[in-house]
N, C-alpha and C positions, 0 to 999 in steps of 0.2 A: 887627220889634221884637226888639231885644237879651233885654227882660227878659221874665220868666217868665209865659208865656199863662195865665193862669189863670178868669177867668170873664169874662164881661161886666158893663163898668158900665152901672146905667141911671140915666142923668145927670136933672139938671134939664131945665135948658134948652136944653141940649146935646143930643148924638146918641145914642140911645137902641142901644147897639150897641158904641159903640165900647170897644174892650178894654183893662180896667183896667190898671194898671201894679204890679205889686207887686213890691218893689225886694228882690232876694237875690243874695250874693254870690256867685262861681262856684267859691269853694273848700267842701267839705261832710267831713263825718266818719261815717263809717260808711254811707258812699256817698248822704247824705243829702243833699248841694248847702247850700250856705248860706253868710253872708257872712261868718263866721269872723273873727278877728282878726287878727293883722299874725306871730303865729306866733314859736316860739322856741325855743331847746335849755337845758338848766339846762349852767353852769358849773362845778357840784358844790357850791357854796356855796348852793346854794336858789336862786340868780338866775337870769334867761332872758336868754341872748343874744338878742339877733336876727339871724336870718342876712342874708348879706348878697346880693343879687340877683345874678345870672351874667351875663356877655355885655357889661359894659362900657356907658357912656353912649352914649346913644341916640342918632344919626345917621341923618336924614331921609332915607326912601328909601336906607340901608343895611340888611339883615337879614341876621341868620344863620339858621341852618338852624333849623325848630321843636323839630327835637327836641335841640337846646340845653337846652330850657326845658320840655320835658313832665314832667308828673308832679309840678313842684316848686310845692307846694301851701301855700297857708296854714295848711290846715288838713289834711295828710296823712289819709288812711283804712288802716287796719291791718285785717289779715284778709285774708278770699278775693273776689275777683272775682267776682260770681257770671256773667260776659259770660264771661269766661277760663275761669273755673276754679283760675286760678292765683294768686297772692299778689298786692294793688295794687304798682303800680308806686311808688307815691306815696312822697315825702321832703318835710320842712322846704324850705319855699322862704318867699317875699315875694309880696303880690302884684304889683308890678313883675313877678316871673315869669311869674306867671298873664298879667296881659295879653302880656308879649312872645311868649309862646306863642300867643295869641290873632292878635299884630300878626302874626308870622312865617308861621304856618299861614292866613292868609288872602292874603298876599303868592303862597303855593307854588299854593293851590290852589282860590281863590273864581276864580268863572267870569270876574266882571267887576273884576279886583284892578288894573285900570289906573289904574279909576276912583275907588279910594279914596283920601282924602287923607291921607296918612301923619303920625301923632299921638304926640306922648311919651306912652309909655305910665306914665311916671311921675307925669303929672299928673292919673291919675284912681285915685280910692281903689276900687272898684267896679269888678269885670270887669265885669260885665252891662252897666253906662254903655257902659263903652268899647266893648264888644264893637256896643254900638248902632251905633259911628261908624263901624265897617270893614264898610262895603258901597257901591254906588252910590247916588245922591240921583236918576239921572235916570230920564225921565216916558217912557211907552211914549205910542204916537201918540196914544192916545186920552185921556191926560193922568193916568193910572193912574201908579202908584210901579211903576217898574220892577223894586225888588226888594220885594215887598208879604212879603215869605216866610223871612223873617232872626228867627229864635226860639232859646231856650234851656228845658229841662227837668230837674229836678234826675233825674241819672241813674234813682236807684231808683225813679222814679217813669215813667221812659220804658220800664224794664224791665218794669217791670207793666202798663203799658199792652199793649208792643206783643206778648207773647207768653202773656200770658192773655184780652186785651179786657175788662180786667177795670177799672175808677174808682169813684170814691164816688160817689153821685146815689140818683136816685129809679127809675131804670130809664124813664124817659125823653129826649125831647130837644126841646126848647121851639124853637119859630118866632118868632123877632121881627119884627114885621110895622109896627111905627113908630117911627120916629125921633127922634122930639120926642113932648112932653106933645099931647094924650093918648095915651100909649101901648097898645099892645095888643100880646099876646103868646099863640099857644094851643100845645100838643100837636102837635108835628109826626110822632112815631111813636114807639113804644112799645120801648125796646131790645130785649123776649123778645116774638114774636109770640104773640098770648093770655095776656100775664102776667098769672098769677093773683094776684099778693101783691098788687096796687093795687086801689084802689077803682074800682068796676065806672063810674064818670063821669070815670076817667081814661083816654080816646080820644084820638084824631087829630082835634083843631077845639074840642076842651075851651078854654073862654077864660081866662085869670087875670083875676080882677077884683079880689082886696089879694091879700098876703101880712102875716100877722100881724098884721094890722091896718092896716096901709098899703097906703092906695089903687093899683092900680096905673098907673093913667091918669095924674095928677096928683101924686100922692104925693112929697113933697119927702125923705122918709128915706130914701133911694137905698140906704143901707147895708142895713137891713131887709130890700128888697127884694133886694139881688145875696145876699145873705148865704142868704136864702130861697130864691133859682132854683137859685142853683150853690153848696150845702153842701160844706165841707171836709171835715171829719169823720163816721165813721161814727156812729150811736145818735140823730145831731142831729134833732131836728125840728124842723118848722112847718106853721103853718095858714095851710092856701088856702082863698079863697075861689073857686070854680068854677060857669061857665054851661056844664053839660055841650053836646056837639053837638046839638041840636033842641030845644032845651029854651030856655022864658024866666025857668025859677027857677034861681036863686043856692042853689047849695050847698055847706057850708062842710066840707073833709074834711084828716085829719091826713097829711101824710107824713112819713115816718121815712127818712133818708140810709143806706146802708147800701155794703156793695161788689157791684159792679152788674158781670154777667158780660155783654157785649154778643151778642145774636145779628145777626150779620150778613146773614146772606142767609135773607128772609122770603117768604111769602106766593107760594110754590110753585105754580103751578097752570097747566092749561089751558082756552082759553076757543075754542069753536065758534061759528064769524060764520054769517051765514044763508044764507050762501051756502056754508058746510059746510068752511070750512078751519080748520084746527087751529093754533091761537096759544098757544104759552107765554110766561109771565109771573113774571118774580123780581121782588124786589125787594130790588138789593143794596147796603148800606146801607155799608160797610168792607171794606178791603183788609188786614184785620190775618189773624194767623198761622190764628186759628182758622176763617179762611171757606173754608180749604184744603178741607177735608173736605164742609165747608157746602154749596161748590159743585159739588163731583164729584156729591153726592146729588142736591143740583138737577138738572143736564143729563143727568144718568141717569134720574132721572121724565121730564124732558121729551121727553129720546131714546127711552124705553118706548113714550109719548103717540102719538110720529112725528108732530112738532109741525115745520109747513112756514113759521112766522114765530114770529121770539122778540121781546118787548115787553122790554126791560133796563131797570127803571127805575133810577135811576142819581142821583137828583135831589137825594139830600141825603150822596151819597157822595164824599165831600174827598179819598179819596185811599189809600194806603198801601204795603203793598209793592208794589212791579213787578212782582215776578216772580208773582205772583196775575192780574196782570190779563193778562201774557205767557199765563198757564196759560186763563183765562177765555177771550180770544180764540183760541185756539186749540179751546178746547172750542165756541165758537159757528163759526167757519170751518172746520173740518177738514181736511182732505185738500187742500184748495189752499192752505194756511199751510205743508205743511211743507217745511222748509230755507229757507225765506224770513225775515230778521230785519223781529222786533216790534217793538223799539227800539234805534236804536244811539245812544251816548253821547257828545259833543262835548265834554271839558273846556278848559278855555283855553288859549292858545297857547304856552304852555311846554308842555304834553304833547299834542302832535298823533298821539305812537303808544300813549304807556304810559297807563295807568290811575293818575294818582299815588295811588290809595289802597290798590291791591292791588300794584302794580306789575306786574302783567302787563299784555300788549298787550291795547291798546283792541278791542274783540271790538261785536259788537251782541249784546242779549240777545233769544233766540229763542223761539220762539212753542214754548210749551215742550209737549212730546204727552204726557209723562209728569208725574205728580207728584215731586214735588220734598221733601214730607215735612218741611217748615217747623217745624210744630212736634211733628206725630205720626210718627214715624220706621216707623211700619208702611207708612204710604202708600210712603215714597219708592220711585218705578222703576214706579211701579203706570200701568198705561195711563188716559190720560183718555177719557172718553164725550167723542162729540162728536156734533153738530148737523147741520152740513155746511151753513149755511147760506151764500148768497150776498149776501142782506142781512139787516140789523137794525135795527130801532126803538128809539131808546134818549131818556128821556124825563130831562131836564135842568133844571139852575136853577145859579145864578148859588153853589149850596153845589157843584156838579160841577167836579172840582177835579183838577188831578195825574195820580195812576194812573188815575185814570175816563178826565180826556181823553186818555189814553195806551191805551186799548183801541181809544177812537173813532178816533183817528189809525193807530194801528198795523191796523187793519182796511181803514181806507181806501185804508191804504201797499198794500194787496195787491187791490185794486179789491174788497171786499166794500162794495155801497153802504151805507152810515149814514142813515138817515132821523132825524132830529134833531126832537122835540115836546118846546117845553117853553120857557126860556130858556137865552141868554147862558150862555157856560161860564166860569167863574171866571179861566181865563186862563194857567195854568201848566205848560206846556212844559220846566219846571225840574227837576233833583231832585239829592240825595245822601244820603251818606254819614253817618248820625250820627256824632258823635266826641267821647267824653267826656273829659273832663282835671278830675282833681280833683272830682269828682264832681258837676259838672255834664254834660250833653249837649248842645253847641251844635248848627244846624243851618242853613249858610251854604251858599247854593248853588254848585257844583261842575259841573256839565254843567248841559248841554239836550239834550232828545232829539228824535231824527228819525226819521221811520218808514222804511220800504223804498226808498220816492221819495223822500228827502232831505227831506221836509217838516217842521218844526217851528215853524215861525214862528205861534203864535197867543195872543200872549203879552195881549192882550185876549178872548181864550176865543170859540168854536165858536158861531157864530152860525143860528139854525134861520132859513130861506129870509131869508138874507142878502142884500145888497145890494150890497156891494163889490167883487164878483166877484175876490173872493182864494178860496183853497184851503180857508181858514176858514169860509166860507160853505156851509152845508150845506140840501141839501133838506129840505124839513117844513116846521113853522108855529108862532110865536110863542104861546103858552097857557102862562095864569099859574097858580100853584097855586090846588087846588079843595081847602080846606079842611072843605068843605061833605061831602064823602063820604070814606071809608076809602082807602086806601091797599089797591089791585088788586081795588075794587069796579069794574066796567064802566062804570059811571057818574062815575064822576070824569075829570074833564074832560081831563087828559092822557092816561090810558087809551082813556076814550071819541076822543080824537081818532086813537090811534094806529088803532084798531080798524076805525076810518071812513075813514082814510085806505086800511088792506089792504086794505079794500072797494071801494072807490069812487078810489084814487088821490090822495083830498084831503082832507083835517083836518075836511070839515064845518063845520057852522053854531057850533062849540063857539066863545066867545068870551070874551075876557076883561070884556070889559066886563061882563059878565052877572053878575059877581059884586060886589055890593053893598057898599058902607061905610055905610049906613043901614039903621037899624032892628035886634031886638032879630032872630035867628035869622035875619037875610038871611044869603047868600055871604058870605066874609071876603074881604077886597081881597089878591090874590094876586102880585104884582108884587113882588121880590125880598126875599121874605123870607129874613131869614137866621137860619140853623141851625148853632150855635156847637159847637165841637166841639176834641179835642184834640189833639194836636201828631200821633200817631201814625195820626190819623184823618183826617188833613187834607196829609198830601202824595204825593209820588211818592220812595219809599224804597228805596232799594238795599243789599243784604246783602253783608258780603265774602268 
């Protein structure tokens, strides 16, 4: 989707899921993104020119170079960079400019630019449109959109995302769990573990039954509702109606939107099986700047522990920097990751050596032993704790996406076995480069990655005790989310399975069926819920 990700609609009678459209243009001011007007210079007489486009009428499958056309903005932005540090690059342009920078930089440098059909860019008033058209249309085997992963974010808001963790919300992240009327939606996990500013009935399995007055099941003001789940603005409220987890009363409580600091890597701990082995268990939620730190703490408690199997739950984590999950698997492999590459980068076949965004030679990135100091500059050079494990359990859903499966592969690539509980992995093998122009940040994919054995092929996502006897197909066992218990209680049903498997070799009696769609506190039906999330939390992200 070209245009800007911003919450989910939940439709009539439509898919209860599927992601709204909200139309903004790709030039902004004051690094804001927005769709600006057609732009101009005064004459001296009061009047505004309009400038006029670079680069000459358009010719099908003719381009020049992008950087013709960078920078020359509808809506130029004045002042400092805050990415640089240095003055915007930005000038008076058209947006014909905008798109042709859009057409030309996806020609040099999208993975699959064979596949695009090449479009006058002068016939759409809207980069974000057009930017929709330059990617592939075609189906992976499984009849999936090959490129599911084509987004744009108004820069100052990708900025704040990826190196604070910081959005507007309630400090949660909702499970959508139905498609169509009757809808259902509860509490998939709390952004701060034990956040105390919520009301003590806002858990992991809390149900929404309205908002505002509006049904959620049924409720035909769909605006009510999106407007209620995913607030823009900070101060906003609304009233939920909520059936806390175990409970058959309905209770009605206020939340307040505010800017929500994510904690990524939760619920630290180690658990002793009966048979007396020592199991650690994260649960790590984001690949963003701040879980640098997050995680060194982590594998440091669990390397104190001398913890012989790690549980990585992984299940509602979309993705984000690389070089986190480079740093991650290296802190659970140790000593046999190093000098072996984690990921190496495959861009398309104009650049078989060079990296065209850095322009150095194409390099694999390596299973990194030291921090890196992302966004706390103390860490950098600091050794990581590690594990030294030779397998891991890592516990999945169909939200495990990007950088996540970029640990599970890149572990593999070094023969550390993966035991896979849980579902289907989202499927992407993809990633790049953000790249902003004019104050938006597109994000069109650039490579694909492969681990140590040249592996990357699983662009239908990592299948637990799979069937097709591809390289995708991993040991464990299908278990759907257990919305019924907490997140790293022993009793929830992906944990319980992993725990039974250290034991015993096999998943146990733990099943999905068990978990009910009937009746007032049964199980919640656990089979691909999904867990909406935002641009920066949701891929496999490379820094230059």
């Amino acid at each position: 989707m070209g245009v800007r990700l911003r919450k989910l609609a939940l439709q009539g009678l439509v898919a209860f899921g599927v992601l709204s459209l909200v139309a903004c243009g790709s030039g902004g001011s004051g690094g804001s993104g927005g769709s600006g007007g057609s732009g101009g210079s005064s004459n001296g007489s009061g009047a505004t020119e309009k400038p006029s486009p670079v680069g000459g009428t358009w010719v099908e499958n003719n381009f020049l170079p992008s950087s013709t056309f960078v920078g020359r903005c509808v809506s130029p932005r004045t002042g400092t960079d805050p990415a640089t540090g240095y003055k915007y690059i930005d000038q008076l342009g058209t947006r014909e400019d905008e798109n042709n920078w859009l057409r030309s930089m996806s020609n040099e440098i999208y993975l699959w630019y064979d596949e695009i059909t090449d479009k006058d860019p002068a016939s759409f008033d809207n980069s974000l449109a057009y930017f929709d058209e330059l990617k592939t249309f075609a189906k992976t085997p499984s009849g999936q959109e090959k490129d599911r992963f084509h987004y744009t974010v108004p820069t100052n808001e990708w900025l704040s995302q990826t190196e604070s963790g910081v959005y507007v919300g309630y400090g949660l992240q909702w499970a959508l769990l139905s498609s169509k009327p009757p809808r259902k939606a509860v509490v998939a996990y709390l952004d701060e573990e034990d956040d105390g500013h919520l009301p003590g009935i806002i858990t992991r399995g809390a149900e929404v039954i309205s908002i505002d007055g509006v049904d959620l099941a049924n409720g035909e003001d769909v605006d009510t509702l999106n407007y209620g789940m995913w607030p823009e603005n900070e101060g906003e409220s609304h009233t939920f109606e909520i059936r806390p987890l175990g409970s058959s009363t309905i209770e009605k409580v206020t939340l307040v939107a505010s800017a929500v600091k994510s904690d990524p890597v939760q619920y630290v701990k180690t658990e002793v099986t009966d048979s007396g082995r020592k199991v650690g268990y994260m649960l790590f939620n984001d690949h963003i700047a701040t879980a640098e730190a997050e995680l060194i703490n982590a594998v440091t408690q669990l390397e104190s522990a001398a913890v012989e199997d790690l549980v990585l739950d992984l299940r509602y984590n979309g993705g984000g920097y690389l070089d986190i999950a480079a740093e991650l698997a290296y802190m659970i492999a140790g000593v046999t990751s190093i000098g072996q590459p984690f990921e190496r980068a495959e861009f398309n076949d104009k650049h078989p050596e060079t990296n065209p965004i850095t322009g150095e030679p194409i390099g694999s990135t390596p299973f990194h032993t030291k921090a890196l100091g992302l966004i706390d500059e103390t860490l950098k050079g600091v050794s990581l704790p590690t594990l030294n494990l030779r397998r891991v359990f890592v516990l999945t859903s169909e939200n495990t996406c990007s950088a996540s499966e970029a640990i599970i592969n890149g572990l593999r690539g070094i023969d550390v076995e993966v035991i896979q509980i849980g579902e289907t992995t989202c499927g992407k093998p993809y990633g790049f480069y953000p790249l902003d122009n004019c104050g938006t940040t597109y994000f069109t994919i650039q490579f694909s990655g492969v681990n140590a054995k040249g592996f990357g092929d699983y662009s239908d996502g990592f299948v637990p005790n799979g069937t097709k006897h591809t390289d995708a197909d991993l040991p464990g066992c299908h278990i759907g989310d257990d919305f019924y218990h907490l997140l790293g209680d022993t009793s929830e049903a992906r944990f319980a399975a992993a725990l039974n498997y250290i034991e015993s070799g096999d998943c146990g009696d733990v099943d999905v069926d068990a978990f009910s769609e009937s009746g007032i506190n049964t199980r919640i039906p656990v089979s691909d819920a999904l867990v909406p999330k935002e641009i920066s939390r949701s891929n496999r992200i490379m820094v230059r």
